[in-house]
Structures are given as C-alpha cells and as structure tokens.
C-alpha positions as CSV (number, residue, x, y, z in Angstrom):
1,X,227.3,-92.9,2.7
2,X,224.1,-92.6,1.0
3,X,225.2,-93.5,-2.1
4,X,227.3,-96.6,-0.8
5,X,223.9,-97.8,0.4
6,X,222.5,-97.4,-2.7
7,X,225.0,-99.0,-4.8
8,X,225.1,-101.8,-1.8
9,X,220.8,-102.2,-1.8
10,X,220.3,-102.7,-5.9
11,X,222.6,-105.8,-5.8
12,X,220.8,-107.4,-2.9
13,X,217.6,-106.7,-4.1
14,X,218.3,-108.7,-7.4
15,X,219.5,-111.4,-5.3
16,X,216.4,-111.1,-3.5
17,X,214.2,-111.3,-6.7
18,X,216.4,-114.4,-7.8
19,X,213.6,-116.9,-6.0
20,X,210.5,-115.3,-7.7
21,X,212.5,-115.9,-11.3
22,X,213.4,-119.2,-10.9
23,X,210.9,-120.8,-12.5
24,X,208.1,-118.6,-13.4
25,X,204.8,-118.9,-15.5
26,X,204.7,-117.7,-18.5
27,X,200.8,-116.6,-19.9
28,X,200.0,-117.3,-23.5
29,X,197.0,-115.8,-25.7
30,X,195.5,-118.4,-28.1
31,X,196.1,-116.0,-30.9
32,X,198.1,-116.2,-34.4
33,X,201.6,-116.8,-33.8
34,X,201.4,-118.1,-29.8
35,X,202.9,-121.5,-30.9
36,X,205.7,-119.5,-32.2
37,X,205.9,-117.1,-29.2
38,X,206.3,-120.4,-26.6
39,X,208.5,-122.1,-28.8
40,X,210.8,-119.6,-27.8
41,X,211.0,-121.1,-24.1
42,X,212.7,-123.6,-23.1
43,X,211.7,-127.5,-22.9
44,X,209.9,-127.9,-19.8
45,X,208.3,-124.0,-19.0
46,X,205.2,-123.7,-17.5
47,X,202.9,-121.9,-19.6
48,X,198.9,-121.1,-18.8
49,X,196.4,-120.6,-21.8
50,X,194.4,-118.5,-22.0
51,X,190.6,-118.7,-23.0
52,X,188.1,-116.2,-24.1
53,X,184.2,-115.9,-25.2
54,X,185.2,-115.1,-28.9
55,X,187.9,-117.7,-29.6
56,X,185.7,-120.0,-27.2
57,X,187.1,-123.7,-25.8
58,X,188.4,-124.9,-29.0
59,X,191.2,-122.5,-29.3
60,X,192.9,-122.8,-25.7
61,X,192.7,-127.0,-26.0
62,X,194.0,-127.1,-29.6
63,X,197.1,-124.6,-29.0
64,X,197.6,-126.6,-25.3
65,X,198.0,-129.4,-27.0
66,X,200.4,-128.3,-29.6
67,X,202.2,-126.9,-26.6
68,X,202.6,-130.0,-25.2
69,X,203.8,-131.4,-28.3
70,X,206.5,-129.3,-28.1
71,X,208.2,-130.2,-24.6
72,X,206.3,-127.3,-22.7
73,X,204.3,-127.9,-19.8
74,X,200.8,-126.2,-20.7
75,X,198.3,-125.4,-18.2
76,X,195.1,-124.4,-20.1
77,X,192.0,-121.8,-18.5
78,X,189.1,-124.3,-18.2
79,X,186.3,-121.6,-18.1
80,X,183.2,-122.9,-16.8
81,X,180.4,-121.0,-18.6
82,X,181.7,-122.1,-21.8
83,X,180.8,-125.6,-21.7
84,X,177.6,-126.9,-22.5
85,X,177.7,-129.7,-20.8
86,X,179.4,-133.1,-18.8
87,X,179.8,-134.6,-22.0
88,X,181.7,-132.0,-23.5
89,X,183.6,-131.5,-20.0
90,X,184.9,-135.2,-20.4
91,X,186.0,-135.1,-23.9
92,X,188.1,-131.9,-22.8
93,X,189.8,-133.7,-20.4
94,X,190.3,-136.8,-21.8
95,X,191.9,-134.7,-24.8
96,X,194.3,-132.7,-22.1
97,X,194.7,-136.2,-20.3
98,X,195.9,-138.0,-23.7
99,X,198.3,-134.9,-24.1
100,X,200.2,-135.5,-21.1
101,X,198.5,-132.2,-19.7
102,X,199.1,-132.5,-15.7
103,X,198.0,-128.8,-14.9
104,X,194.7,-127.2,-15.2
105,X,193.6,-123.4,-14.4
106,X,189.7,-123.4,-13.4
107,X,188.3,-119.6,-14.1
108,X,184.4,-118.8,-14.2
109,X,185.0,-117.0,-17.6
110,X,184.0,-114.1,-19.4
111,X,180.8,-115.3,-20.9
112,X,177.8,-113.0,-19.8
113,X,176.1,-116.1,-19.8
114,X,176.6,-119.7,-18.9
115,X,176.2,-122.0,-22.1
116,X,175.6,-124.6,-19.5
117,X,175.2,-126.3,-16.5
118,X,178.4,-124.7,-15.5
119,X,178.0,-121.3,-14.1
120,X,181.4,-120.7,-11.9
121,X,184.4,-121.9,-11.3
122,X,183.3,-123.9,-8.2
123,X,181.2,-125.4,-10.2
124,X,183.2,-126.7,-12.5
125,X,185.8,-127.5,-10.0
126,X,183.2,-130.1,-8.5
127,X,182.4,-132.0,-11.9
128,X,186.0,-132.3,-12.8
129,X,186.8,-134.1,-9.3
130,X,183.7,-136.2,-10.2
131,X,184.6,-137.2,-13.4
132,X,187.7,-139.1,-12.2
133,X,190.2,-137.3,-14.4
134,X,193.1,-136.4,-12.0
135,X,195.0,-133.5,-12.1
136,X,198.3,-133.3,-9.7
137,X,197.8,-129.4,-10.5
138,X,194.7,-127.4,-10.4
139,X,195.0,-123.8,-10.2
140,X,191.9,-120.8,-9.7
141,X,192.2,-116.7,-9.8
142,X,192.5,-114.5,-6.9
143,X,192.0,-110.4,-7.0
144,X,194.2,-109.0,-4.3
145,X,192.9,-105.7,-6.1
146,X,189.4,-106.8,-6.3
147,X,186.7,-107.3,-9.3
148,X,185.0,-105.0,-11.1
149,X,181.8,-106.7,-10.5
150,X,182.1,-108.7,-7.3
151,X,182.5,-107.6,-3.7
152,X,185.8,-108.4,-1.8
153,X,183.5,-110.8,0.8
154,X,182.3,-112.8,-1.9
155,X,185.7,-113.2,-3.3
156,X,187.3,-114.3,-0.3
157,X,184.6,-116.9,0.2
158,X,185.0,-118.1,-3.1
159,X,188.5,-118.9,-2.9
160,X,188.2,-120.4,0.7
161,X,185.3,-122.3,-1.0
162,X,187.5,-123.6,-3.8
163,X,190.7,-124.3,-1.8
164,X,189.4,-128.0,-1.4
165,X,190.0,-128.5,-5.5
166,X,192.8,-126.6,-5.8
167,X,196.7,-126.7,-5.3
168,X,197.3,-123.3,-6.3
169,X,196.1,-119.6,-6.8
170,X,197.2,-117.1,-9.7
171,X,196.6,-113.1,-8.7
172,X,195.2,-111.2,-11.0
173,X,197.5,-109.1,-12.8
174,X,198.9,-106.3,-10.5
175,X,201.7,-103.5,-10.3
176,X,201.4,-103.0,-6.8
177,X,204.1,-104.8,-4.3
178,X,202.3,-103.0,-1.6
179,X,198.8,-104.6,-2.5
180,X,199.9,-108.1,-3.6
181,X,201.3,-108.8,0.2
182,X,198.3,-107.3,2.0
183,X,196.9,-110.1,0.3
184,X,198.9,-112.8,1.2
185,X,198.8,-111.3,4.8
186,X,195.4,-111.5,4.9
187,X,195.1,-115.1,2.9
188,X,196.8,-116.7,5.9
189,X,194.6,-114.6,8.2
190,X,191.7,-116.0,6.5
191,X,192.9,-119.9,6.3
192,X,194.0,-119.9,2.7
193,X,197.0,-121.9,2.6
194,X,197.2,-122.0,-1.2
195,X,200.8,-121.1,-2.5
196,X,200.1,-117.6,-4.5
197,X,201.7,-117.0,-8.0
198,X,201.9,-113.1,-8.2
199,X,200.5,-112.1,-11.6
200,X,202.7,-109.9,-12.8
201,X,202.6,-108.0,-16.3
202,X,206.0,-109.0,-18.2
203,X,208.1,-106.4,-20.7
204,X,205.2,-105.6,-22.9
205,X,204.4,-102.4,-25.3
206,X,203.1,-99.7,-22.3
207,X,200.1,-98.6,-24.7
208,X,198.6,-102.5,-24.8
209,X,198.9,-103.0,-21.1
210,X,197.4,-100.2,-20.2
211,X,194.5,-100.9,-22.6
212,X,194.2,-104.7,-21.1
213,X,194.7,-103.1,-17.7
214,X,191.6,-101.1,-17.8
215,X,189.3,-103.4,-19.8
216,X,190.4,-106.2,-17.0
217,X,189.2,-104.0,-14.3
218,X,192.8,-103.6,-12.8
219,X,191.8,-100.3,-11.1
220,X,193.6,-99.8,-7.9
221,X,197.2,-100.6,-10.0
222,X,196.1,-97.8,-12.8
223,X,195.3,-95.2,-9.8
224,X,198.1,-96.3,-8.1
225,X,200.1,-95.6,-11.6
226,X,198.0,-92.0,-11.7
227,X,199.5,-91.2,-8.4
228,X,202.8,-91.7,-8.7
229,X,203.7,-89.6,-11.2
230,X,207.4,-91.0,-12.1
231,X,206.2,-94.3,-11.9
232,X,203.5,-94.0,-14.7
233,X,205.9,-91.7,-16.6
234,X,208.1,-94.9,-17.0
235,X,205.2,-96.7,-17.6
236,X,204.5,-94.3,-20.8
237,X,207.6,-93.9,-21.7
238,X,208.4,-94.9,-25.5
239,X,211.0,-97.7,-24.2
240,X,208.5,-99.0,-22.4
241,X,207.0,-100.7,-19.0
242,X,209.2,-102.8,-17.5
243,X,208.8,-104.9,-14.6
244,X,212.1,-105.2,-13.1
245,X,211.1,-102.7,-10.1
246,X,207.9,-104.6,-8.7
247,X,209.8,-108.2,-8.9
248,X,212.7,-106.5,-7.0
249,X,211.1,-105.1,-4.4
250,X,208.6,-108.5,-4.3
251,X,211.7,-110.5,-3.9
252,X,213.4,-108.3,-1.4
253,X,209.6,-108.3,1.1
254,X,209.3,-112.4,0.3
255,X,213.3,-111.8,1.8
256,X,212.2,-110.6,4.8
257,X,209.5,-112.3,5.5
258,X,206.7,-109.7,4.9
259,X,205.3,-111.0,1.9
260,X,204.6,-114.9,1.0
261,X,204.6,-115.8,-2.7
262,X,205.6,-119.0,-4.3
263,X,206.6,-117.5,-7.7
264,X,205.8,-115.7,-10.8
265,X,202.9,-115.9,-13.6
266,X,204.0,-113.4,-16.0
267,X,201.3,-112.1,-18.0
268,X,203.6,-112.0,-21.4
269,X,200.4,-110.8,-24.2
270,X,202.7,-112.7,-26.2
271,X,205.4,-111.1,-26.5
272,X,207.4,-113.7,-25.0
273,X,211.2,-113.4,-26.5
274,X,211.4,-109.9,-24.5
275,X,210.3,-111.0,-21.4
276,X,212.3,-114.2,-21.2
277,X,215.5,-112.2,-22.1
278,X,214.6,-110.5,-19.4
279,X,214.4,-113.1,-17.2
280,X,217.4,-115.1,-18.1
281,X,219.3,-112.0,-17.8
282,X,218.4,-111.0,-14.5
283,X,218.9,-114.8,-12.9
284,X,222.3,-114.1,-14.5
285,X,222.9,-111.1,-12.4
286,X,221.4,-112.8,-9.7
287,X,224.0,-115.2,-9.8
288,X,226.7,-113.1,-10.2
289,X,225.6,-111.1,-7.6
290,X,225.3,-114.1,-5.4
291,X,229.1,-115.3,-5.9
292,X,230.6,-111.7,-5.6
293,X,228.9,-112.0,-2.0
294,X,231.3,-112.6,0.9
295,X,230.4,-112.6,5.0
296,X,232.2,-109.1,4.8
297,X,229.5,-107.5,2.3
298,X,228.4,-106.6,-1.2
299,X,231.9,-106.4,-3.3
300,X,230.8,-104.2,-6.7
C-alpha cells in the first residue's frame, strides 16, 4: 500500500509543479558569454539582469539591450546607489525605453556607498515614477529568509513601503519550501498583495551555489541544508544540486492552497542550457502526467 502511494504521489506532485514551470524567470549574470547563455531560450522568455558594484550600470543596460535585440524579454536590476544622478537615471531609461524594455527590477544594490542622490530602492522607485518613463512591470526583492544586514521589521516596511511602485516581488534565492510559504502567509497577513516569484537556484554546479549562497547571506537555507543531512549530501554530490524536489513540493503546497506564488525566477548563474532542459522536460512530464489522469486515478 505504501508503495502504491508512493508511486501514485510523485506523478501528482509533478502535475502540481506544472503551474510554477509554466513560464518562469530565468536570471542572467552580465558576464562573458551571457548573450550566448539566453540565446539558448526561446523568443519571448523573461529574463532579469543582473547588476553589480564591479561591472557597474553599463554592463546590465548594454547586455539588456542585446537581449532584447534578440526576441527575449529582459528585465534589467536598476540598482539605486549606482547612479550618480537624475540625468543619468533618464538616459538609462530612455535607453531601456528605445529597446522595447517593458520590465524593470528596482534593488538598492551592493555599493557600500551611494554614488548619488539614490540611496535605496525606494528611492529610486520615486524618481523613476517622476520622470514619466512608464513601466507596465516594475519588480523589487523580498527576503523570506532575511538579510544579513537588516532586521526582518525594516524589511517588511520596506516592501509595504514600495508596493505603491511595484507590480511584483522576486524572493531572494531560497531552498526552503517550508520558509518561502511562511512568507507568503505572512505577506497577506501584513497587506502585501504583490504576486511573489519564488527565487529559486536552477541546475547549477553544487560547489558555485554554495559559494554564492553564503556570500549572499542565504543563511537559514545553508543551516537548513546542514541539518538535513541527505539533503545537503545531494546537494554535494558530484552530479550535482538539483532543484526538482523544492519546485515539486512548492507546486504541490500552491495545490492546496497553503502556499501563494505566482511563478518561478530561477537563479540560472548562467548556466542556462541545463536548467531549461530541465524545465522543458519536466512540463513534458507534466503533461503526460496530466493526460494519463482519469476521475478513477493516477494510471502509471
């Protein structure tokens, strides 16, 4: 009986997950060979870029653009300490305007300091609504596992003072079904009615997650990785992480009603062609799974 259940619960749960793959987000790094990486998805993908103190403004816009250029649907990290100024802020978005860019992610950034009058997201957030550039999409960060450097208080009011601007929230990357729905829980609780992407880590090589994992500050996942001992020995293993687990059981709780998530941003670090195999191949089994489905049961 047991093992009838078994066999009977995997092919739901990839049903389940079917949703969350539908049409998820797929996160660039403004690195050599990104253009090639996202030319590997298809016309029309959503795909965030990323930006960063050391490749600076520059980097994200120029590789949006060519992005763009190529039938993909960008949606470059506007981080606010790294303009100088309104000026700047305009020719920015006039550039992302001309591109056809209709999707924007506002972050504070990872500048110690502001080069600017810009020194948070909300901030920024304000002077692009003032500017008149109009974006139908405007997306900002949420930490359902907290920041290494700000208090869970301030972060809540922070997102409920940046709902206003936005039309969307983006988790931070988390391996933790258990934590992303507390937070969704608790964002309705608190008046956030912002559909939430769950950041979720796509099939990458275990050792450079785990590096990006701790340098991000994505402590609660790593200790929750510690503790469960099979889990992290997946997580290690040579073959290594994959995320097929944490989008199953996701789908299943969205399933059920327990957890509330409007899709996927998969963090890819790049390596996009293994992580969209993956995807295409488990919307196939989806699928399949879906037709072999009569009122009588599960027939496999």
């Amino acid at each position: 009986m047991l093992q009838d259940t078994t066999i009977r619960t995997r092919p739901a749960k990839r049903r389940a997950a079917a949703p969350l793959l539908a049409a998820p987000r797929y996160e660039l790094l403004p690195l050599p060979g990104a253009l090639e990486a996202g030319s590997e998805l298809p016309v029309g993908t959503r795909v965030t870029v990323t930006s960063s103190p050391a490749r600076g403004i520059e980097a994200t816009v120029a590789l949006t653009e060519a992005l763009a250029a190529r039938g993909l649907r960008p949606a470059p990290h506007l981080a606010a300490r790294q303009f100088r100024d309104t000026a700047q802020l305009n020719e920015v978005l006039d550039r992302l305007t001309h591109a056809g860019v209709d999707d924007v992610f506002v972050v504070g950034g990872d500048d110690e300091e502001p080069k600017g009058a810009f020194p948070d997201a909300l901030t920024l957030l304000r002077n692009i609504s003032e500017t008149g550039h109009h974006f139908p999409h405007v997306g900002v960060g949420s930490y359902p596992e907290g920041h290494p450097t700000i208090d869970d208080e301030t972060l809540w009011q922070a997102l409920a003072d940046k709902q206003p601007f936005a039309t969307y929230t983006v988790t931070q990357m988390c391996f933790d079904a258990d934590a992303l729905c507390r937070f969704t829980s608790e964002a309705a609780a608190r008046g956030i009615a912002l559909p939430i992407l769950a950041g979720v880590p796509g099939v990458v090589d275990p050792a450079r997650l785990l590096r990006v994992s701790m340098r991000i500050g994505v402590g609660d996942s790593v200790r929750f990785l510690r503790n469960n001992g099979s889990l992290l020995g997946r997580f290690l293993n040579p073959l290594g992480y994959h995320p097929k687990r944490l989008v199953r059981e996701l789908g299943a709780r969205v399933s059920t009603g327990e957890c509330t998530l409007a899709g996927l941003h998969i963090y890819t670090f790049n390596q996009v062609h293994p992580t969209r195999t993956w995807v295409d191949r488990a919307r196939q089994h989806g699928d399949e799974h879906r037709h072999l489905t009569t009122p009588g049961g599960d027939h496999e």
